[in-house]
C-alpha positions as CSV (number, residue, x, y, z in Angstrom):
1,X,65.3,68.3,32.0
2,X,67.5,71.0,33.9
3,X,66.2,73.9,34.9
4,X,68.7,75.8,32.5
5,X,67.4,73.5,29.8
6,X,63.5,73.8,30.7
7,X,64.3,77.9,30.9
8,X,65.5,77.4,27.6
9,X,62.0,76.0,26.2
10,X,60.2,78.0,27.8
11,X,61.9,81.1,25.9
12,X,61.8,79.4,22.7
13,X,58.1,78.4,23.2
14,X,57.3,82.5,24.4
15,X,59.0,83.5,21.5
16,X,57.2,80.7,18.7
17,X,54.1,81.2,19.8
18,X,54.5,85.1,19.9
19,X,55.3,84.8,15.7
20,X,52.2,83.2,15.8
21,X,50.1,85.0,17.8
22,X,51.4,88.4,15.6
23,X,50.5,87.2,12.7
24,X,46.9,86.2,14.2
25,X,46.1,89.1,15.3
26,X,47.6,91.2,12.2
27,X,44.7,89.3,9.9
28,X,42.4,89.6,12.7
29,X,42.1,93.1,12.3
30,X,41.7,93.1,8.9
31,X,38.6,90.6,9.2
32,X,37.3,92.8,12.3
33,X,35.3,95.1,10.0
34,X,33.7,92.2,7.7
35,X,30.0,92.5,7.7
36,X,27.9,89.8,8.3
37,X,27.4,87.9,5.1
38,X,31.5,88.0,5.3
39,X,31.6,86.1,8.1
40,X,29.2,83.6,6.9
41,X,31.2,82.7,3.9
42,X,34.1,82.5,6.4
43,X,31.9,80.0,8.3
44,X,31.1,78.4,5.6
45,X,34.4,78.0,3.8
46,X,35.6,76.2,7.0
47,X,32.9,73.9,6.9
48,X,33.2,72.8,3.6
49,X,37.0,72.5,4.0
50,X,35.8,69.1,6.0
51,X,32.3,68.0,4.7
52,X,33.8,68.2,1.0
53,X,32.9,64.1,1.2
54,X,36.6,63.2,0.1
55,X,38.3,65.4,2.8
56,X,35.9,64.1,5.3
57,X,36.6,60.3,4.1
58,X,40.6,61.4,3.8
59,X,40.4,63.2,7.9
60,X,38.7,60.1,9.1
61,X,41.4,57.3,7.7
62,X,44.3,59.4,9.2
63,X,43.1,59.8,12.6
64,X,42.0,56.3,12.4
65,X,45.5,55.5,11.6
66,X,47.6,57.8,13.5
67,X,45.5,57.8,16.9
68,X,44.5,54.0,17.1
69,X,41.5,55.5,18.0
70,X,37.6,54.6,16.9
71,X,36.0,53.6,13.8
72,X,36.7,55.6,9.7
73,X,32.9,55.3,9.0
74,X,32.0,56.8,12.6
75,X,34.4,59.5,12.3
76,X,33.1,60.1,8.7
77,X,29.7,60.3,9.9
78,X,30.8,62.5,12.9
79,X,32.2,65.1,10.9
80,X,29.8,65.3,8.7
81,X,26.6,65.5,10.9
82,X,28.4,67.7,13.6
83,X,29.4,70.2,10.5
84,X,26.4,69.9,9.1
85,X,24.3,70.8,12.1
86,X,26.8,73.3,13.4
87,X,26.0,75.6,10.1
88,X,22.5,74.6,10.9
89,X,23.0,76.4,13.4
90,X,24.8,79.6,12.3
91,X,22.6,80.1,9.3
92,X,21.2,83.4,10.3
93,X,22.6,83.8,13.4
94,X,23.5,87.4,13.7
95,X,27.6,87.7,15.1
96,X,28.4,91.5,14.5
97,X,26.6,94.3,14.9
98,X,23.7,94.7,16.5
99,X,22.2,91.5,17.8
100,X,19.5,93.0,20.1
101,X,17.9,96.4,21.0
102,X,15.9,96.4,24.0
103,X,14.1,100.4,23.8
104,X,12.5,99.8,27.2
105,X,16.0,99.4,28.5
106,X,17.6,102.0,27.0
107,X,20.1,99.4,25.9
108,X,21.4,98.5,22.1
109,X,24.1,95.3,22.3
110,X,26.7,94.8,19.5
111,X,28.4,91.6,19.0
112,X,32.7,92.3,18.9
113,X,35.3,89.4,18.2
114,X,37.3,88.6,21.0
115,X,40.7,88.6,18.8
116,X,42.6,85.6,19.2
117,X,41.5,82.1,20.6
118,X,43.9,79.4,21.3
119,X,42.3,76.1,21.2
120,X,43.2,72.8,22.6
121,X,41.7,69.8,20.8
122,X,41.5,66.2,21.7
123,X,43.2,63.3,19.7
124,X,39.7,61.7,20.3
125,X,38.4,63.8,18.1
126,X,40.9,65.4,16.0
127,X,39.3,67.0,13.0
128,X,35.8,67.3,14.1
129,X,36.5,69.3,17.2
130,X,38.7,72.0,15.8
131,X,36.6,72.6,12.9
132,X,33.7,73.3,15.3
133,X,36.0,75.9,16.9
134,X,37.1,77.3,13.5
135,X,33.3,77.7,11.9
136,X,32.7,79.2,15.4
137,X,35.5,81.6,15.6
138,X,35.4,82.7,12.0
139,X,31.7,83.4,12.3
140,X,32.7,86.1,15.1
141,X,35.7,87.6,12.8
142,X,38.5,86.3,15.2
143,X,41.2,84.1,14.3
144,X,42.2,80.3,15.9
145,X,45.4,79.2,16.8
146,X,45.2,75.4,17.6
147,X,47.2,73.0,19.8
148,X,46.7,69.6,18.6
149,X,47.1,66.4,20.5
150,X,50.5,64.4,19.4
151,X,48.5,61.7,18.3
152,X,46.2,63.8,16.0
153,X,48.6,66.2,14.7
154,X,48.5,64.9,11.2
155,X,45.0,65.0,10.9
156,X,44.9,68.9,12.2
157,X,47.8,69.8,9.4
158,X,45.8,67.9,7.0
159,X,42.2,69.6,8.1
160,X,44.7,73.7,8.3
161,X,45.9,72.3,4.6
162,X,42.2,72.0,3.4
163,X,40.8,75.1,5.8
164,X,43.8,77.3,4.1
165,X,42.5,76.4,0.1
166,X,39.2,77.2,1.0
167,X,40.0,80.8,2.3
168,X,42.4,80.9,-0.4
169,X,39.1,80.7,-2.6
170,X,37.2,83.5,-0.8
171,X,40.3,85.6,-0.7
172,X,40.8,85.3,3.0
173,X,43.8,85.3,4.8
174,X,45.6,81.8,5.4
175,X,46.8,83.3,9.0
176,X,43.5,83.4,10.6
177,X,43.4,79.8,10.8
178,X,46.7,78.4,12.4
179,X,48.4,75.7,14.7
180,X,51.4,75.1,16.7
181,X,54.6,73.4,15.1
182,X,55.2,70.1,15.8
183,X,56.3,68.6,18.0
184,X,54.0,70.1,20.4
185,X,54.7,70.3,23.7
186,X,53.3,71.4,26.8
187,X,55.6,74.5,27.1
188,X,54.3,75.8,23.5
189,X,50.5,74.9,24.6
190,X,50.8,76.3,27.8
191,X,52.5,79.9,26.3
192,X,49.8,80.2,23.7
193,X,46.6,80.1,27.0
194,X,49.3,82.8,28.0
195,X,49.3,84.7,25.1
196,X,45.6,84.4,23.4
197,X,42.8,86.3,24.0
198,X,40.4,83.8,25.0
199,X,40.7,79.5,25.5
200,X,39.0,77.0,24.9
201,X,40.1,73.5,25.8
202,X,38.0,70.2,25.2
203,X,40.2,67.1,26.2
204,X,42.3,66.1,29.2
205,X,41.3,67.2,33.1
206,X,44.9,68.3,33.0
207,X,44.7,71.1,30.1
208,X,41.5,71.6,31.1
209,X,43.1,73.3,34.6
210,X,46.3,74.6,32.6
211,X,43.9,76.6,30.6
212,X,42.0,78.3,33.6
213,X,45.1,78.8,35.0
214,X,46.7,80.5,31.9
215,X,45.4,84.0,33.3
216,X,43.3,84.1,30.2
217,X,39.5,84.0,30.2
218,X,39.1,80.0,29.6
219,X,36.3,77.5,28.6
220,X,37.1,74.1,30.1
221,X,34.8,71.2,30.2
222,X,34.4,68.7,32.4
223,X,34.8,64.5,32.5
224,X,32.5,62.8,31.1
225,X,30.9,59.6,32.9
226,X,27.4,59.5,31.4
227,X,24.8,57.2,33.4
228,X,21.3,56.2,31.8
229,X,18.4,55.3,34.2
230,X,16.0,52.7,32.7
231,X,13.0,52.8,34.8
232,X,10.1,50.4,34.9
233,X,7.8,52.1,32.3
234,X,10.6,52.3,29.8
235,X,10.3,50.7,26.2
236,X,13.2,48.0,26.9
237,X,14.0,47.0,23.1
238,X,14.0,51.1,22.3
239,X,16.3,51.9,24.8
240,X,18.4,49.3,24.5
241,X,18.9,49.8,20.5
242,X,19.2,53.6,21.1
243,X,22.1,52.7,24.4
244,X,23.8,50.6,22.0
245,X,23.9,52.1,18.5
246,X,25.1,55.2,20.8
247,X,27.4,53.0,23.1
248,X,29.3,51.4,20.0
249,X,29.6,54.9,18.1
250,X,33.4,55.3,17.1
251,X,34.2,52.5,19.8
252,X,33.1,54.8,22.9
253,X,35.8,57.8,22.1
254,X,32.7,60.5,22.9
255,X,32.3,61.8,26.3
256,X,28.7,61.7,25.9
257,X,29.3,57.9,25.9
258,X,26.7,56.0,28.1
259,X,29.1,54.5,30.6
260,X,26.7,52.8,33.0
261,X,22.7,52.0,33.1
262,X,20.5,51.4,35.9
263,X,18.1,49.7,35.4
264,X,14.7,49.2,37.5
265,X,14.3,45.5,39.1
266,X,11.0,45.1,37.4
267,X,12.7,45.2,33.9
268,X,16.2,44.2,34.9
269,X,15.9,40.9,33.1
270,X,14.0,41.8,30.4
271,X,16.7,44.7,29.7
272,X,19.5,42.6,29.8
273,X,17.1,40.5,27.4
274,X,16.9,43.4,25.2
275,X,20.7,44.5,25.2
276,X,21.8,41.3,24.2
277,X,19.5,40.7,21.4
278,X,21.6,44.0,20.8
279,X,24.6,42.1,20.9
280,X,25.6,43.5,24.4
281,X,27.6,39.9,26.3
282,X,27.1,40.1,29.6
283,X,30.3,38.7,31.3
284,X,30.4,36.2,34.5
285,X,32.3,37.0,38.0
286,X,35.4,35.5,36.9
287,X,35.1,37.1,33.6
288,X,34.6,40.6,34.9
289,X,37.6,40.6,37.5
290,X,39.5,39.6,34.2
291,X,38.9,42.7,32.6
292,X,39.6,44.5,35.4
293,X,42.9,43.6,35.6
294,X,43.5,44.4,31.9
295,X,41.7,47.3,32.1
296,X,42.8,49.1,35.0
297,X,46.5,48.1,35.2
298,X,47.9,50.0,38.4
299,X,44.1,51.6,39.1
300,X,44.4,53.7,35.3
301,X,42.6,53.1,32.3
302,X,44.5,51.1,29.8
303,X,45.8,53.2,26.6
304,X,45.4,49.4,25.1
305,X,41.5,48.9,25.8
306,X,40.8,52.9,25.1
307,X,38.5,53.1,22.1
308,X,39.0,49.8,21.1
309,X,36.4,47.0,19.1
310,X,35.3,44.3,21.8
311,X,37.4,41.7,19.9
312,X,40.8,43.2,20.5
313,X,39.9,43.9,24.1
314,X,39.0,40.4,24.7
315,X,42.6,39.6,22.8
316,X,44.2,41.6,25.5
317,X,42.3,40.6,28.6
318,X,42.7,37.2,27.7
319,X,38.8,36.7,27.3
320,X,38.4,33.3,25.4
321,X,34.5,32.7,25.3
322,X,33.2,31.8,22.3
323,X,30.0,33.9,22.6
324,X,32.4,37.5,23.3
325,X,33.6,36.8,19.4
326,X,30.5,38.6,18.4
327,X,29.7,40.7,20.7
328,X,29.7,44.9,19.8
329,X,30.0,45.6,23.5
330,X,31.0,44.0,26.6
331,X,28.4,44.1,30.1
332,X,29.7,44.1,33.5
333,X,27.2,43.7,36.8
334,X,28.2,46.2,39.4
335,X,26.9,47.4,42.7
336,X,29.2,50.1,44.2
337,X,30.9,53.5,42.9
338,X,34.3,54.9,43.8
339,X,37.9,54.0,43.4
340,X,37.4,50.3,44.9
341,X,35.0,49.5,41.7
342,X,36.9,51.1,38.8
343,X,33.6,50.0,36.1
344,X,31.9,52.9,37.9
345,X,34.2,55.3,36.3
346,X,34.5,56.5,32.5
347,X,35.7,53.7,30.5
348,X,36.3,55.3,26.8
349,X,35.5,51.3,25.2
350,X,32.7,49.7,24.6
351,X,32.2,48.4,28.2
352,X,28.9,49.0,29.6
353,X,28.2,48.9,33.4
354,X,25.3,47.8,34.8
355,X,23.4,48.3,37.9
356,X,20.2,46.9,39.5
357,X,17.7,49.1,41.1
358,X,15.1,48.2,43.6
359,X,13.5,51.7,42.9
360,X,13.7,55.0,41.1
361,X,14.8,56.5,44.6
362,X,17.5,53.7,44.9
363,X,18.3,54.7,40.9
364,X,18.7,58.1,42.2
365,X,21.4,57.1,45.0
366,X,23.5,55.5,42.8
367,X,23.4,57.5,40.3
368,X,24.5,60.5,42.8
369,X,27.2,58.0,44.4
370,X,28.6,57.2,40.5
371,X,28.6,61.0,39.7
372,X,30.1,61.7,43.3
373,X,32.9,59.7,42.0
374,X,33.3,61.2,38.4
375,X,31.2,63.1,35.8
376,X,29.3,65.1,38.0
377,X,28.2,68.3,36.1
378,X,27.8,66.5,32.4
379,X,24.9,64.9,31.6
380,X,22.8,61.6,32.7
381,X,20.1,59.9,30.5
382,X,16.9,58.4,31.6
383,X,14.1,55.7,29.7
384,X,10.8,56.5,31.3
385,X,7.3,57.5,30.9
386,X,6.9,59.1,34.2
387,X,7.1,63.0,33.8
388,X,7.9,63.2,37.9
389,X,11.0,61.0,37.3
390,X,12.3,63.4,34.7
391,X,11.4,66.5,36.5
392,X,13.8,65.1,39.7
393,X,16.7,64.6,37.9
394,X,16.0,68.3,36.5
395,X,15.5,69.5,39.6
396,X,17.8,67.5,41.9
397,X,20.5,65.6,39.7
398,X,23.7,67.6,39.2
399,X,24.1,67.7,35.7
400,X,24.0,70.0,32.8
401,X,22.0,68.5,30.3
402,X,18.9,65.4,31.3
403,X,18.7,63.6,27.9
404,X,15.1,61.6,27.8
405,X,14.8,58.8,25.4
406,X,17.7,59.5,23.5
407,X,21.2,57.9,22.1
408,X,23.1,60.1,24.7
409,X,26.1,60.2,22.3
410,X,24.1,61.6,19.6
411,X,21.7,64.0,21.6
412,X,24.4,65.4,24.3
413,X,26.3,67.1,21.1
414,X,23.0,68.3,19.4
415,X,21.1,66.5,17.1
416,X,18.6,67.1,14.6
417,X,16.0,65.9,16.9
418,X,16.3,67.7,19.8
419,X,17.2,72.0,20.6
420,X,20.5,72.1,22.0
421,X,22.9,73.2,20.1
422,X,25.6,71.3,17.8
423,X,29.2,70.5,20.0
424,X,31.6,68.6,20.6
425,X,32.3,70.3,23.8
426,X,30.1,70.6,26.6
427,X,30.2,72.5,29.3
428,X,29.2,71.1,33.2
429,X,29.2,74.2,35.3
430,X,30.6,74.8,38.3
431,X,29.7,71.3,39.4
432,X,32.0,69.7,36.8
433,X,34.4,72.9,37.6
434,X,33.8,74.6,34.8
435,X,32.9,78.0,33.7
436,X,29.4,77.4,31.9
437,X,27.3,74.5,31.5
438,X,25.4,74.8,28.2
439,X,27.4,73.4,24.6
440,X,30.3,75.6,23.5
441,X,28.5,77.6,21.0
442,X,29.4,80.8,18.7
443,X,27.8,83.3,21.6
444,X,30.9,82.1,23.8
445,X,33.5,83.2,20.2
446,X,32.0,87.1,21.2
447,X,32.2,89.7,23.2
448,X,29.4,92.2,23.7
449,X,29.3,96.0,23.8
450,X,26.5,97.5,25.1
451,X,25.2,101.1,24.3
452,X,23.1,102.5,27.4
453,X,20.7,105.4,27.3
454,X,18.6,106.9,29.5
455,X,15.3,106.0,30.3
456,X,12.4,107.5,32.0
457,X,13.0,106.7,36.3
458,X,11.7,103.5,37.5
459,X,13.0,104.0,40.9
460,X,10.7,101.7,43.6
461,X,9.3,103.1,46.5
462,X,10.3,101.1,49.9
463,X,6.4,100.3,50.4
464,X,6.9,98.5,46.3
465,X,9.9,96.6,47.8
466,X,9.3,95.8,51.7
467,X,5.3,96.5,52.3
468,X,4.1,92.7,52.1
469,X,7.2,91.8,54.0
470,X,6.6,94.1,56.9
471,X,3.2,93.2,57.2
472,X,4.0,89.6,56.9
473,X,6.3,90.0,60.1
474,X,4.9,93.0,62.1
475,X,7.4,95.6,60.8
């Protein structure tokens, strides 16, 4: 493209997604002053717009279809439960108003939208992940404007076709729920991080930096590269049932996907034992460099292997075993991290990489090497019955979230067995290079305004502040 040609885009895309963003922000207003149990029917109009079982069943076939990506009954069962527990999580939750009062303090906080979010969804996941933003941005009074993947942009007009009835039915504006014209490109996604208020961007590393470079306030998240430490108290047949129903789920399209265990040379055999009663094939040398080669074509990730059954990825690598016919996911021995052994990295497929561990400290080296080399920030898993192991990699690991004796894929998002809240997008602070490290929840769709009286002095003496460190050091 010329540059008289890309000047030309440019000014198109400025002025499409300004329509956009005027029409946003028009309805926006008018939704600003809803009260509270306004806002939940708004959250729960959007959430209905996908659980309704034959939108769900209707979302799932077309991404399946139109992506190439994952499994219809995963997806179903993804937008359900992540729906589901997302207005779990909202009942109750108080998003305008006052939310706190703390007398002591002299301070009274009141939750204000933030107007006008752009979000930039993955075709991984394209109708679960934007209907998490939606429900979350509703149930602060703002409106969405979304940028869907190429891939999944079908599935987003059909979930905006659904979202846009069920406001219709509350007598809500259509315009607070919106998305880019297609063909969208990266001018049009770049202009609206420009021109929203706030951005939120689960998918590529390469959006992810667009958006905190947009000049807007952004939430980014980081690559995902989950590692599971199997230690030698673990329950081997539990964690190798919960590391494969999670490993399997949608063909490995989460980023909470386990990606490589570790597992303790006093188990190590009866783990592998356990993984492939599982159905887990380990593959030989020869085996293993074969994948690599279709896997990693050039040092990338295949587009052919991503999110792909084990049986088509054995059609493309070539892999003619009988015993692979079966299999749900492919293992692959490994004893270094870094560029030079590409199975260390994120694999999207239902690969699993395994390492051998002479002890929990060797665990903890390679697990630091693997997340030296990607994921570091996001999450790591560990099987174990030893509270000490647990409390290192809480204290030591750098990672957002230590998931113990979980399905990663299913606990990292939320789940209805553990506390954290329900996401698609999680955060991996500053270590992952982003800008908060919990799961994207409705508290990051709000602003606060806080009211500040004043209180009775509580001004410190310097003996309160400095008297037991003087006389510590002689002072």
């Amino acid at each position: 493209m010329s540059t008289t040609e890309t000047t030309l885009a440019r000014a198109t895309a400025s002025e499409t997604v300004a329509a956009l963003v005027a029409r946003a922000r028009a309805v926006q207003k008018a939704v600003e002053c809803y009260n509270q149990a306004q806002l939940d029917e708004l959250a729960t109009a959007a959430g209905w717009a996908i659980m309704n079982p034959e939108h769900n069943k209707a979302l799932a076939e077309l991404a399946v279809k139109d992506t190439g990506l994952g499994v219809v009954a995963d997806k179903i069962l993804k937008n359900h439960r992540k729906t589901l527990g997302l207005l779990r999580d909202l009942k109750g939750a108080v998003s305008t108003g006052v939310i706190a009062e703390y007398p002591d303090r002299g301070i009274t906080e009141i939750a204000r939208p933030v107007g006008v979010v752009a979000a930039v969804v993955p075709s991984t996941n394209p109708a679960a992940t934007p209907a998490n933003n939606i429900i979350n941005a509703l149930k602060c009074g703002n409106a969405i404007i979304l940028s869907a993947s190429p891939k999944g942009y079908s599935t987003s007009t059909l979930l905006l076709k659904y979202m846009h009835a069920e406001l219709a039915r509350i007598g809500a504006p259509a315009e607070l729920v919106q998305q880019l014209p297609g063909p969208v490109t990266k001018e049009l996604t770049h202009e609206l991080m420009k021109q929203a208020d706030l951005v939120v961007v689960t998918g590529s590393q390469s959006n992810v930096r667009a958006g905190y470079s947009s000049g807007k306030p952004a939430l980014g998240v980081g690559t995902g590269n989950v590692v599971v430490i199997v230690d030698e108290s673990a329950d081997c047949a539990d964690a190798a049932a919960k590391i494969m129903r999670s490993k399997i789920f949608d063909n490995a399209t989460s980023c909470s996907s386990e990606n490589a265990v570790i597992i303790h040379d006093k188990v190590y055999d009866r783990m592998l034992s356990a993984l492939a009663q599982e159905r887990g094939a380990l593959l030989t040398a020869d085996e293993k460099s074969t994948l690599q080669k279709a896997m990693y074509p050039g040092g990338k990730l295949s587009p052919a292997i991503t999110a792909q059954p084990v049986k088509k990825i054995c059609a493309v690598a070539g892999l003619a075993r009988s015993e692979l016919a079966g299999a749900k996911c492919l293992l692959v021995e490994e004893t270094g991290a870094g560029k030079a052994y590409p199975f260390s990295g994120e694999k999207l497929s239902p690969v699993l990489t395994v390492y051998r561990a002479r002890d929990f400290d060797h665990a903890f080296s390679i697990l630091r090497a693997i997340y030296d080399h990607q994921g570091n920030g996001h999450s790591c898993g560990i099987y174990t019955e030893n509270e000490a192991h647990i409390q290192r990699l809480g204290r030591e690991m750098t990672v957002s979230r230590v998931i113990v004796k979980q399905s990663h894929t299913f606990a990292t998002g939320g789940s209805f067995e553990n506390g954290l809240p329900f996401s698609l997008s999680m955060g991996c602070g500053t270590w992952g290079g982003n800008s908060f490290s919990d799961n994207l929840n409705y508290k990051h769709f709000m602003n606060i305004t806080r009211i500040v009286r004043t209180i009775p002095p509580r001004e410190p003496s310097l003996e309160d502040i400095f008297g037991a460190y003087r006389k510590k050091h002689g002072i």
